[in-house]
C-alpha positions as a Markdown table, in Angstrom:
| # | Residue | x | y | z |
|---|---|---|---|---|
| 1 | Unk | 86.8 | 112.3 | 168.5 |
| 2 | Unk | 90.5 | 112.7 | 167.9 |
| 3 | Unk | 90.9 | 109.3 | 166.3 |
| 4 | Unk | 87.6 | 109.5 | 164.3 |
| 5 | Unk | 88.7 | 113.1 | 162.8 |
| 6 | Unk | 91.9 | 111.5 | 161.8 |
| 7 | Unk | 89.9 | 108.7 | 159.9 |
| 8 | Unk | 88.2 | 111.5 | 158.3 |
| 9 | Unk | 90.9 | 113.5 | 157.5 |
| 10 | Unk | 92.8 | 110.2 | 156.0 |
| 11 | Unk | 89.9 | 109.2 | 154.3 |
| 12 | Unk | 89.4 | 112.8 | 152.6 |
| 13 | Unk | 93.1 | 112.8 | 151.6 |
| 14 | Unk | 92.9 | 109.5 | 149.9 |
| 15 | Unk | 89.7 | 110.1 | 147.6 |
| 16 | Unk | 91.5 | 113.4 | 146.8 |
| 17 | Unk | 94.6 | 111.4 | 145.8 |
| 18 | Unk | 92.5 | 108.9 | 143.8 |
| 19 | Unk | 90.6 | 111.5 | 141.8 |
| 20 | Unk | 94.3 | 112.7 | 140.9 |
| 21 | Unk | 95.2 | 108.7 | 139.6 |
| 22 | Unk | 95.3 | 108.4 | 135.9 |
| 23 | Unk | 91.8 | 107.4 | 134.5 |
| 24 | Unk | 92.6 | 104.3 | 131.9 |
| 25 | Unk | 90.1 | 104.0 | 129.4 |
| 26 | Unk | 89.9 | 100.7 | 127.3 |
| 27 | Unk | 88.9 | 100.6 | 123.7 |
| 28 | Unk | 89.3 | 98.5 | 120.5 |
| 29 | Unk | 88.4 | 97.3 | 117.4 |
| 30 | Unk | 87.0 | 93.9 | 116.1 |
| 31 | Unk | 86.9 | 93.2 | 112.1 |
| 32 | Unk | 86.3 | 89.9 | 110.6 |
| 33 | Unk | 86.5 | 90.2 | 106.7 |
| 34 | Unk | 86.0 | 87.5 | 103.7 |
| 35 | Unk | 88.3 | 87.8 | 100.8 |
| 36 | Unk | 88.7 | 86.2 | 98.0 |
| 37 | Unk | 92.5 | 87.3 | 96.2 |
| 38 | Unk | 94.1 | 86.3 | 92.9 |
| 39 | Unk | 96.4 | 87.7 | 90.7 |
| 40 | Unk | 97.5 | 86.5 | 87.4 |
| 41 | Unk | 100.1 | 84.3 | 88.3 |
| 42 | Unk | 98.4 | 82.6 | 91.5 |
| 43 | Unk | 95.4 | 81.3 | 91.3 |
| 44 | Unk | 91.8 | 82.3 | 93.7 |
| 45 | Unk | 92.3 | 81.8 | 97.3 |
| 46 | Unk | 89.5 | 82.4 | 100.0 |
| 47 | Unk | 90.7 | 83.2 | 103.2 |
| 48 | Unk | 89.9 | 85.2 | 106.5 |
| 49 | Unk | 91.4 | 88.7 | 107.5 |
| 50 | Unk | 91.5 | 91.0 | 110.5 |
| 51 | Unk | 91.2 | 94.5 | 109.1 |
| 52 | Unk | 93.0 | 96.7 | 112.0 |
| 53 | Unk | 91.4 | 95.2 | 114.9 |
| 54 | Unk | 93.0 | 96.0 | 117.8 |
| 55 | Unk | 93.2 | 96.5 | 121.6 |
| 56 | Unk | 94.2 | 99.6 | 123.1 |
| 57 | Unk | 94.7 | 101.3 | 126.7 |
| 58 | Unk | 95.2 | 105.4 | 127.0 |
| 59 | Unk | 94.8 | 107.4 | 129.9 |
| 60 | Unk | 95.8 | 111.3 | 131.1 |
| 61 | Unk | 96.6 | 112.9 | 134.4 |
| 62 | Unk | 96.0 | 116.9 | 135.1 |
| 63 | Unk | 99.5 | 117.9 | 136.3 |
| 64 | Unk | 98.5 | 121.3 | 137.4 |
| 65 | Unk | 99.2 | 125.0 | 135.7 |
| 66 | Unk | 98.4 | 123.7 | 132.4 |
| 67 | Unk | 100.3 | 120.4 | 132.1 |
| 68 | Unk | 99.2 | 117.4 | 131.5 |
| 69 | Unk | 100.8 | 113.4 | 131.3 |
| 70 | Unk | 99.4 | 110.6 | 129.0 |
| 71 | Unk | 100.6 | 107.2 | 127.6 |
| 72 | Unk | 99.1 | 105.2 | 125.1 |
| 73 | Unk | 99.6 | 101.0 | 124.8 |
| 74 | Unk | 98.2 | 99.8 | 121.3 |
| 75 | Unk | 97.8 | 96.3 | 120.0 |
| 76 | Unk | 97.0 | 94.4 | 117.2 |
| 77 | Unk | 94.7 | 91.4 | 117.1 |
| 78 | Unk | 94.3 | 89.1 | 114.4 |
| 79 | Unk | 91.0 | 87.3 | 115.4 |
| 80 | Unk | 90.5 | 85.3 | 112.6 |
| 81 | Unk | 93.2 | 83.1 | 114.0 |
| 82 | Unk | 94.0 | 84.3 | 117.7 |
| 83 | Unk | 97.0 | 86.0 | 117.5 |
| 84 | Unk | 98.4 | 89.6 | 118.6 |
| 85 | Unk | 100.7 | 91.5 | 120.2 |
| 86 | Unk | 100.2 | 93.7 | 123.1 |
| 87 | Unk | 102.3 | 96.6 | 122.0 |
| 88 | Unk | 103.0 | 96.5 | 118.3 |
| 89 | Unk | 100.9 | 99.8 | 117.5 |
| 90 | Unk | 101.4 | 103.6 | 118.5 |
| 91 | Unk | 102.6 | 103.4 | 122.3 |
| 92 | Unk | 104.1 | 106.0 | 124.3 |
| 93 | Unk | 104.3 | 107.9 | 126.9 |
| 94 | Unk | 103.7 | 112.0 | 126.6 |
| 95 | Unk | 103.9 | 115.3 | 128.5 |
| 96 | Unk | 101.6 | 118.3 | 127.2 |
| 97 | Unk | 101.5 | 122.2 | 128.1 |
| 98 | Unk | 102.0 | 125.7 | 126.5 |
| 99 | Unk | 104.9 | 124.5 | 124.5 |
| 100 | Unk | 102.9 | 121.3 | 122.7 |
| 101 | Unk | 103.4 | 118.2 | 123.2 |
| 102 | Unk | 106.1 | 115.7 | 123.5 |
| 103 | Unk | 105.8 | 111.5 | 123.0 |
| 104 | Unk | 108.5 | 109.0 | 123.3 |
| 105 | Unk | 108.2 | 105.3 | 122.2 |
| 106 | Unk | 106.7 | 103.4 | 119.2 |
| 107 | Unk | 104.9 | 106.1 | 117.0 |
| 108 | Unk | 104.2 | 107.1 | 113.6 |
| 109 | Unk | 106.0 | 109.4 | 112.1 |
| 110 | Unk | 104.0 | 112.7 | 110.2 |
| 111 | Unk | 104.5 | 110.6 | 106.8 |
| 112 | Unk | 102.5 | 107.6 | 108.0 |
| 113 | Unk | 100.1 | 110.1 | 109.6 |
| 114 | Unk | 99.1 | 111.8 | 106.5 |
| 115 | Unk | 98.0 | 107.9 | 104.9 |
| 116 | Unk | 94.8 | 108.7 | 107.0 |
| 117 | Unk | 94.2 | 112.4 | 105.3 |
| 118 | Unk | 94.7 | 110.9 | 101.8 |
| 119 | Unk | 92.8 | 107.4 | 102.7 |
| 120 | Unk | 89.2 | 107.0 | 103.3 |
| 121 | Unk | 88.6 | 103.6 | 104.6 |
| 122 | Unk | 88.7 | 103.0 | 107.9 |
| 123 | Unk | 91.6 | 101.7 | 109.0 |
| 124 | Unk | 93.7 | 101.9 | 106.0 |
| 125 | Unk | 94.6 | 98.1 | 106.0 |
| 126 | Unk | 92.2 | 96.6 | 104.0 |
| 127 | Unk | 93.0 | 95.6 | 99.9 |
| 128 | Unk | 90.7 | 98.1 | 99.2 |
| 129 | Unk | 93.7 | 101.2 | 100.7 |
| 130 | Unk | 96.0 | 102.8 | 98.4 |
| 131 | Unk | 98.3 | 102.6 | 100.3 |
| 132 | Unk | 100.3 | 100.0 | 98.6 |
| 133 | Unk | 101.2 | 101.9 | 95.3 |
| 134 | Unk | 101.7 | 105.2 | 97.6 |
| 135 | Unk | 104.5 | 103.6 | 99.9 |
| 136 | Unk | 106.3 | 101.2 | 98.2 |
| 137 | Unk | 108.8 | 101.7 | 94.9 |
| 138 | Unk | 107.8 | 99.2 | 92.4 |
| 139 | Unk | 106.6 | 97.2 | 95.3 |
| 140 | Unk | 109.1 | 97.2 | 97.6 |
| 141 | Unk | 108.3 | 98.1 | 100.8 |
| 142 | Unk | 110.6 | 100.9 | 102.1 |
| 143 | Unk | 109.8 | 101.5 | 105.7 |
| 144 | Unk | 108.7 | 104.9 | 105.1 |
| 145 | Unk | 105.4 | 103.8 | 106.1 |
| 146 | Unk | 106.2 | 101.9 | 109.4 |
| 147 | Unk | 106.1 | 103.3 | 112.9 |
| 148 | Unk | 109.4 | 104.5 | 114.1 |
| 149 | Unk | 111.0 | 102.3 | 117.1 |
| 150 | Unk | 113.1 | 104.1 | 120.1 |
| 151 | Unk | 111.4 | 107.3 | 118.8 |
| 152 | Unk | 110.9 | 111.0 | 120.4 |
| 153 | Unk | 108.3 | 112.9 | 118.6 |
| 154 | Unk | 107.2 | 116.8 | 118.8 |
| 155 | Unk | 103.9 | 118.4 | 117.6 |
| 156 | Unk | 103.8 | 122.3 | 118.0 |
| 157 | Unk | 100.4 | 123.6 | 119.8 |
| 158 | Unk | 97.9 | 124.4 | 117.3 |
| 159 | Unk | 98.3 | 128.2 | 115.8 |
| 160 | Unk | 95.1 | 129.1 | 114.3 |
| 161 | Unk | 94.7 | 125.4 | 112.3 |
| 162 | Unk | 98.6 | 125.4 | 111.3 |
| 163 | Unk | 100.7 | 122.5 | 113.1 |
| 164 | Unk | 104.3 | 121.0 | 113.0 |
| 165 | Unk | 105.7 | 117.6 | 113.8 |
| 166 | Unk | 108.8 | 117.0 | 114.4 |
| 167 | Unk | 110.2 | 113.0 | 114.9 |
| 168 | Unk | 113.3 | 111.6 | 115.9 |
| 169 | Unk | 115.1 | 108.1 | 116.1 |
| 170 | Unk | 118.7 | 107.8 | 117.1 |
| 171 | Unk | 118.9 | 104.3 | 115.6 |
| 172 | Unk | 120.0 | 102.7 | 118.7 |
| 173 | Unk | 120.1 | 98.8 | 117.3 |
| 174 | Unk | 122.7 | 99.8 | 114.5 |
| 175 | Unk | 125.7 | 97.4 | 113.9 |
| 176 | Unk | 128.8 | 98.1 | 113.9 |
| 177 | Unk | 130.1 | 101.3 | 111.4 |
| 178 | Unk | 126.0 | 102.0 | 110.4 |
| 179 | Unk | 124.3 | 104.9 | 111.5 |
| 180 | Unk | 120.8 | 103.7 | 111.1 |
| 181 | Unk | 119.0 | 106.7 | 111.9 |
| 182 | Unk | 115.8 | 107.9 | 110.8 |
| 183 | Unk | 114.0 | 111.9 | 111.2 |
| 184 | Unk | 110.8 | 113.2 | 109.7 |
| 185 | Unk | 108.6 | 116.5 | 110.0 |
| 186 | Unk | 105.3 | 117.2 | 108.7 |
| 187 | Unk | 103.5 | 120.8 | 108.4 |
| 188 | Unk | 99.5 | 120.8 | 108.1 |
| 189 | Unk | 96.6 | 123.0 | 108.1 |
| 190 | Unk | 92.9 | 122.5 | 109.1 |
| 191 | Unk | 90.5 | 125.2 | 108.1 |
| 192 | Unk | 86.7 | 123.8 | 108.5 |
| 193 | Unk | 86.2 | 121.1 | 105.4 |
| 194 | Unk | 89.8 | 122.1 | 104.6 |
| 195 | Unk | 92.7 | 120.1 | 105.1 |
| 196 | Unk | 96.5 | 120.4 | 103.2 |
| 197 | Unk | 99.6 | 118.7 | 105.0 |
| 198 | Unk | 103.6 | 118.2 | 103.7 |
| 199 | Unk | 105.3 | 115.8 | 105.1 |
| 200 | Unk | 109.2 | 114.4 | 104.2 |
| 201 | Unk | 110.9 | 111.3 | 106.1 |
| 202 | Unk | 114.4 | 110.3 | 105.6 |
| 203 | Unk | 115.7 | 106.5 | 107.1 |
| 204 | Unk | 119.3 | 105.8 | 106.7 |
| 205 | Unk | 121.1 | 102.4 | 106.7 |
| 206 | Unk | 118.3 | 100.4 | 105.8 |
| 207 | Unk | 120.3 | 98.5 | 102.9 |
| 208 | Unk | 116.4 | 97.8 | 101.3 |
| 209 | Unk | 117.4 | 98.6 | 97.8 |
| 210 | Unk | 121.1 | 99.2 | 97.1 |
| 211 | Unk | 123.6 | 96.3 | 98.3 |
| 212 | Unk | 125.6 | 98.6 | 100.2 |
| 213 | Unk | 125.0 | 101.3 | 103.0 |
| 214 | Unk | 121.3 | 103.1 | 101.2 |
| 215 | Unk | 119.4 | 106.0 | 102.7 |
| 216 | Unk | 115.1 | 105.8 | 101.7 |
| 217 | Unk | 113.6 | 109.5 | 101.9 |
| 218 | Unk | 110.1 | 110.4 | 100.6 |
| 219 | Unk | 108.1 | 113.9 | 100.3 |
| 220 | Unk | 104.4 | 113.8 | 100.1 |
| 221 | Unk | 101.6 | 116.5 | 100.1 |
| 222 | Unk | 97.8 | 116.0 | 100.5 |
| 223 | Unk | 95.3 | 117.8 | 100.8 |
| 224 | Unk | 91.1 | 117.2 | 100.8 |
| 225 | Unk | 87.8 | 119.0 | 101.2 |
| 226 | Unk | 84.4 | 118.2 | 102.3 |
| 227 | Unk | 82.1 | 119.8 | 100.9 |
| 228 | Unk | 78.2 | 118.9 | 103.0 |
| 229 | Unk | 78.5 | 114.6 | 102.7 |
| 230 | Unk | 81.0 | 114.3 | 100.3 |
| 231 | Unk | 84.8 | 114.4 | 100.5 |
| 232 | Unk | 87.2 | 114.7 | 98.1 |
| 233 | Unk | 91.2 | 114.3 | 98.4 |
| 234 | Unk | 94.1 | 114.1 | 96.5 |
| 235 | Unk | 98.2 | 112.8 | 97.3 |
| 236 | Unk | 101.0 | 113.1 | 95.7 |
| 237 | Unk | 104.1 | 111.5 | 96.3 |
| 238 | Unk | 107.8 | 111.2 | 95.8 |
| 239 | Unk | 110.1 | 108.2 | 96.9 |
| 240 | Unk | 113.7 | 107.9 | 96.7 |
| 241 | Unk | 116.5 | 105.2 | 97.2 |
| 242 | Unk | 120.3 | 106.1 | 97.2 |
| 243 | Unk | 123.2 | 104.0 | 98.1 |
| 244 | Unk | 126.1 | 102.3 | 97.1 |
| 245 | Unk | 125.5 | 99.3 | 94.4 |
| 246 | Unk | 128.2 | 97.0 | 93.7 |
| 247 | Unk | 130.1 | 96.3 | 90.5 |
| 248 | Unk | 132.6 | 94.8 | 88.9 |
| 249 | Unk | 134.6 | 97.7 | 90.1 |
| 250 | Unk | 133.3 | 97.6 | 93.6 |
| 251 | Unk | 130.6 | 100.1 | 95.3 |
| 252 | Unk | 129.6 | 102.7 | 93.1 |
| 253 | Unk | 126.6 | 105.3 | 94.3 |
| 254 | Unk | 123.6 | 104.9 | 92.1 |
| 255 | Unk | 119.9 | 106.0 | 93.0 |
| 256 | Unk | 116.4 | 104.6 | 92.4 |
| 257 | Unk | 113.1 | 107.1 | 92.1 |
| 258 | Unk | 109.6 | 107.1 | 91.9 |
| 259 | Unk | 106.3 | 109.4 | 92.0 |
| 260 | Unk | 103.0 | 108.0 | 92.5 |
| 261 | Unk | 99.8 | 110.1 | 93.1 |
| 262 | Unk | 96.1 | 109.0 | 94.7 |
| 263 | Unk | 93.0 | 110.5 | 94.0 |
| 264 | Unk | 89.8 | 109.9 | 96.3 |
| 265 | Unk | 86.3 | 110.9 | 97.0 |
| 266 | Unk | 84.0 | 109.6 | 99.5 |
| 267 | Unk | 80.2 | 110.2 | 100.2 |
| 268 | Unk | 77.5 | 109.4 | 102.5 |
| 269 | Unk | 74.0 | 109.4 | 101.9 |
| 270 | Unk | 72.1 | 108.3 | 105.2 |
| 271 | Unk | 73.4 | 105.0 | 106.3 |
| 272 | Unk | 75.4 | 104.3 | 103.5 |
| 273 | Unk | 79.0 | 104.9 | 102.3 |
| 274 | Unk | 80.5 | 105.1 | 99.0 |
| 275 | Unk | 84.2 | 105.0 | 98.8 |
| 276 | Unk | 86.1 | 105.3 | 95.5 |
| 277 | Unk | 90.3 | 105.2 | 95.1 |
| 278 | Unk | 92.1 | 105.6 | 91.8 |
| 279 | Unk | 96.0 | 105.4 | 92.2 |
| 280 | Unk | 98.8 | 105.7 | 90.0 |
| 281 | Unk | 102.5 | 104.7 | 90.2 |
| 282 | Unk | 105.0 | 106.2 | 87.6 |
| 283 | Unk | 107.7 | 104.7 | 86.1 |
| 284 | Unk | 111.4 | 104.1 | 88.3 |
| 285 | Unk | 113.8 | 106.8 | 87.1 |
| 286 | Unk | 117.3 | 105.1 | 87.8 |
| 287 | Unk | 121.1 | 107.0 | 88.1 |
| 288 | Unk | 124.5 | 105.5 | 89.0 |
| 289 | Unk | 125.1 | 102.2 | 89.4 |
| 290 | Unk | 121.4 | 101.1 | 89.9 |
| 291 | Unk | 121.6 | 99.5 | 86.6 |
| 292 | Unk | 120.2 | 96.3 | 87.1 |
| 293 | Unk | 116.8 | 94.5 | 87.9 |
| 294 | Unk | 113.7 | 96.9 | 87.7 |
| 295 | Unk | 116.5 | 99.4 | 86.6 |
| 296 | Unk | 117.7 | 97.7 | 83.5 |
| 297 | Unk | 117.3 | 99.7 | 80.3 |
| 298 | Unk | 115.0 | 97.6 | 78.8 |
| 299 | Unk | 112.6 | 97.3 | 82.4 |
| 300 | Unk | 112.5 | 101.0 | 83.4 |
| 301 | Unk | 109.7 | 102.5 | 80.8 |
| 302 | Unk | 107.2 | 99.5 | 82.2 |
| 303 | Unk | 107.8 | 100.0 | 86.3 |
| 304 | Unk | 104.2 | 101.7 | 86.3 |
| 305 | Unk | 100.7 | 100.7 | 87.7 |
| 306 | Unk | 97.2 | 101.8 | 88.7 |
| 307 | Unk | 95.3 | 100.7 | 91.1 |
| 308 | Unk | 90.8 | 101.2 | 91.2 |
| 309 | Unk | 89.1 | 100.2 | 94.9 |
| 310 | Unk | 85.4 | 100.8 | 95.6 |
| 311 | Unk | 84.0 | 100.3 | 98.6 |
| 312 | Unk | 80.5 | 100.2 | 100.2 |
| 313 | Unk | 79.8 | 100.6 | 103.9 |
| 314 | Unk | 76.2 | 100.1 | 105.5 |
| 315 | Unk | 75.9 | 101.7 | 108.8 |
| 316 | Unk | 74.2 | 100.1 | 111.3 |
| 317 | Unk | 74.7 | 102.0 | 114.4 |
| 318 | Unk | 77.8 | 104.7 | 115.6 |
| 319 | Unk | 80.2 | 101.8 | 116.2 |
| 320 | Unk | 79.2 | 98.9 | 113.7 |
| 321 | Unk | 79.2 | 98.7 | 109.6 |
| 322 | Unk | 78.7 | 96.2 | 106.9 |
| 323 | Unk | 81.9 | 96.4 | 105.1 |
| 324 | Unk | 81.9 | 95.2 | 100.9 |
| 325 | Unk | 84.7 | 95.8 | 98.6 |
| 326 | Unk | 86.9 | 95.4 | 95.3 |
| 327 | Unk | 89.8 | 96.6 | 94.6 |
| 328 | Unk | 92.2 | 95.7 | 91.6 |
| 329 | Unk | 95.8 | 96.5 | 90.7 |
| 330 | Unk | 97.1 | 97.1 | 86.7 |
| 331 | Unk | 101.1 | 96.3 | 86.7 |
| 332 | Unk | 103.2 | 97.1 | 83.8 |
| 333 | Unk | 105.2 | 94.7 | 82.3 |
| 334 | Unk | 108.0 | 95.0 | 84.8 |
| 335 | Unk | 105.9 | 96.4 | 87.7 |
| 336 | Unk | 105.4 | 94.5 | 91.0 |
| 337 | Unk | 102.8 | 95.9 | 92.8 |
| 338 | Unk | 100.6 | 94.3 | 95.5 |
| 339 | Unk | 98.3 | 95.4 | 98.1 |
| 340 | Unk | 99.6 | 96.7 | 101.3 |
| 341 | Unk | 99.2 | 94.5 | 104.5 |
| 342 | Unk | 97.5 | 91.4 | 103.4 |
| 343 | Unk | 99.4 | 91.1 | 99.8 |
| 344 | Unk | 98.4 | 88.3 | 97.2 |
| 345 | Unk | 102.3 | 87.2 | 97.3 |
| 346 | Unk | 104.2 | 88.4 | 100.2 |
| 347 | Unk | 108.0 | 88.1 | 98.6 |
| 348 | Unk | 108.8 | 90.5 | 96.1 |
| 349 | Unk | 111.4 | 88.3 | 94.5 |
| 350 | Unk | 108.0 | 85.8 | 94.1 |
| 351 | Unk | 106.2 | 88.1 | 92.2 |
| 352 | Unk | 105.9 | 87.6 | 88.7 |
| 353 | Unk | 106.3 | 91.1 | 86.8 |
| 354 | Unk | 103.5 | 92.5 | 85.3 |
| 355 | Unk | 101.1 | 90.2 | 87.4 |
| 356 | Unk | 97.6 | 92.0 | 87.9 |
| 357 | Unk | 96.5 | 91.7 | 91.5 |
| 358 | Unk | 92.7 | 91.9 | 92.3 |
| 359 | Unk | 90.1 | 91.1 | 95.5 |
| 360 | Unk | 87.1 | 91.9 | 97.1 |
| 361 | Unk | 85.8 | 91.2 | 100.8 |
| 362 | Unk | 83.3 | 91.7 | 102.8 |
| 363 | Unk | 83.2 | 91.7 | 106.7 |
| 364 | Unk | 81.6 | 93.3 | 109.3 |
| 365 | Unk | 83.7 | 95.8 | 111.1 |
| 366 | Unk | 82.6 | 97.0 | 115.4 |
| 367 | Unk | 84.4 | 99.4 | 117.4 |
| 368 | Unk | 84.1 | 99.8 | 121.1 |
C-alpha cells in the first residue's frame, strides 16, 4: 500500500506540474498572390508573391498572484519559392502583471505598430499598402518602419482605453566611435469604433541619407472610426534626416524632410470587402549642406507623389479570402517612389525619377 500510494502521490504531482508547463499554440499564414508590375521605365513582369505568410509559435504560463510569462517565435515564409526564416518577425520573450508588460528581443517598435491602425489590408505587405509613401523619404527606406533588433519594450496596462509604449535599443553591433542607438514611444486610445494613437521614433547612426554620422526620427498620428461595416481612417506623417554631408570644406550639418499623409476607408457588405487607399507625399524641404541629389534647387519642388490602391476581398470562410487588387503610384519629376516590400525596382539609385509604378494581383490568402 505504501509503494502504491507513493505512485499516486508521484503521479498526482506530475500532472499538477504539467498543467503548470507552458501551453504552445501553433499558427500561421499561407498567401499565394499573382502580380503583374510595371512602371514606366521597366517594362510588365508576371511573377509570384507571398503576402505575409508566416509561421509562428506563442505560448503563456500563469506565474501566480497575477503574473504571467510568454514568448513569441515568428517567421516568415515565402512559399512561392520555399524559403524563410525561423525567427525574422516579432519574437520575444515577456513578463506581464499589475505594472504592464515587459518584452525583450526582435519587436516592433509603436511607429511600425500604428501601420496596422492606418492600413486596412491584411497584412500590410501587399502593393496594394500605403505603406511605401508613409515610411520612406522620396523612396528611401529609412528603418523607421523595421523591427528593432537587441530591443526591450514597455506597454503601460490599459487605463480606461489610454496606453503607452515605451522601446529601447542600446545599439549593441555599433562600430567603433558610433552610437547606433534607436528609442521610440507611442500613446493611443481605444474608445468603442474609436481609435487615435501618436507615435515618434528616433534611430541614430544609420548613415542612410547624409555621408557622415545621420540620425532618422519620424512623428506620426492616426486615428480611425467605424461606424456599423464601414471604417474610415486617416495618417499623417513627418520624416526627418539630419547629419553631416560632406563638402568641399569637409562635413557640414545639413537636414532632409518630408510629410506625407494617408487617407483610407474600408467596408464590408456580407462576404465581401471593399478597400480603398489614397496617399500623398509632399515635397523634400532641404537645410545645410544637403544640397545635392533630390535636394538640388532645381529637384526639390517635384520630390512629391500619390499613390490610389483598391482592393476587393471575397470571404469564403473565417480563415480564407479571395484576394484582388490594383494599386498605382504618380511620381513627380524627381520623385522615386515604389511600393513597399515587393518594389518594381529594388535599388533606389536604379530608379528612374518620375517613373510611375503600378500593379494588381490576385491570390488567395488562409490563416490557420
Amino acid at each position: 500500500m505504501t509503494r502504491k500510494t507513493c505512485m499516486a502521490a508521484a503521479l498526482a504531482l506530475a500532472t499538477t506540474g504539467a498543467h503548470a508547463q507552458t501551453e504552445v499554440r501553433v499558427y500561421g499564414l499561407a498567401s499565394a498572390v499573382l502580380e503583374s508590375v510595371r512602371s514606366t521605365s521597366v517594362p510588365r513582369k508576371t511573377r509570384f508573391v507571398s503576402n505575409s505568410s508566416l509561421l509562428g509559435f506563442e505560448g503563456a504560463e500563469d506565474l501566480g498572484n497575477g503574473y504571467k510569462a510568454s514568448f513569441q517565435i515568428e517567421g516568415g515564409l515565402d512559399i512561392d519559392n520555399g524559403s524563410g526564416r525561423v525567427n525574422n518577425r516579432d519574437s520575444y520573450v515577456a513578463l506581464q502583471g499589475g505594472f504592464g508588460r515587459i518584452k525583450a528581443g526582435f519587436m516592433t517598435s509603436p511607429m511600425r505598430g500604428m501601420g496596422s491602425r492606418m492600413n486596412f489590408v491584411p497584412g500590410s505587405t501587399s502593393i496594394a499598402n500605403n505603406i511605401g509613401i508613409m515610411t520612406t523619404l522620396n523612396g528611401q527606406a529609412t528603418g523607421l518602419n523595421s523591427r528593432m533588433q537587441n530591443s526591450i519594450r514597455y506597454d503601460t496596462p490599459n487605463m480606461n482605453g489610454l496606453a503607452g509604449a515605451l522601446i529601447w535599443a542600446p545599439g549593441e553591433n555599433r562600430a567603433a566611435g558610433q552610437n547606433n542607438y534607436a528609442y521610440g514611444a507611442g500613446l493611443s486610445y481605444v474608445n468603442g469604433p474609436l481609435y487615435a494613437g501618436y507615435a515618434y521614433e528616433s534611430r541614430n547612426a544609420q548613415r542612410i541619407l547624409a555621408l557622415g554620422e545621420s540620425e532618422e526620427f519620424g512623428h506620426r498620428i492616426a486615428a480611425r472610426y467605424t461606424l456599423g461595416t464601414t471604417t474610415v481612417g486617416i495618417a499623417l506623417d513627418r520624416m526627418k534626416s539630419r547629419g553631416d554631408f560632406f563638402t568641399d570644406a569637409g562635413p557640414v550639418p545639413g537636414s532632409i524632410a518630408r510629410s506625407a499623409w494617408s487617407v483610407s476607408a474600408k467596408h464590408t457588405a456580407g462576404i465581401h470587402d471593399f478597400i480603398i487607399h489614397y496617399a500623398g507625399a509632399g515635397d523634400v524641404r532641404c537645410a545645410g549642406a544637403a544640397a545635392e541629389g533630390q535636394c538640388a534647387s532645381s529637384s526639390r519642388p517635384f520630390t512629391g507623389a500619390r499613390q490610389l490602391s483598391l482592393l476587393y476581398q471575397y470571404i469564403l470562410s473565417k480563415r480564407t479570402m479571395w484576394q484582388a487588387y490594383f494599386s498605382r503610384i504618380n511620381n513627380e519629376a524627381a520623385a522615386r517612389y515604389d511600393f513597399d516590400g515587393d518594389p518594381v525596382i529594388s535599388g533606389l539609385a536604379a530608379r528612374i525619377p518620375g517613373s510611375d509604378t503600378r500593379g494588381f494581383g490576385f491570390g488567395i490568402r488562409h490563416e490557420f
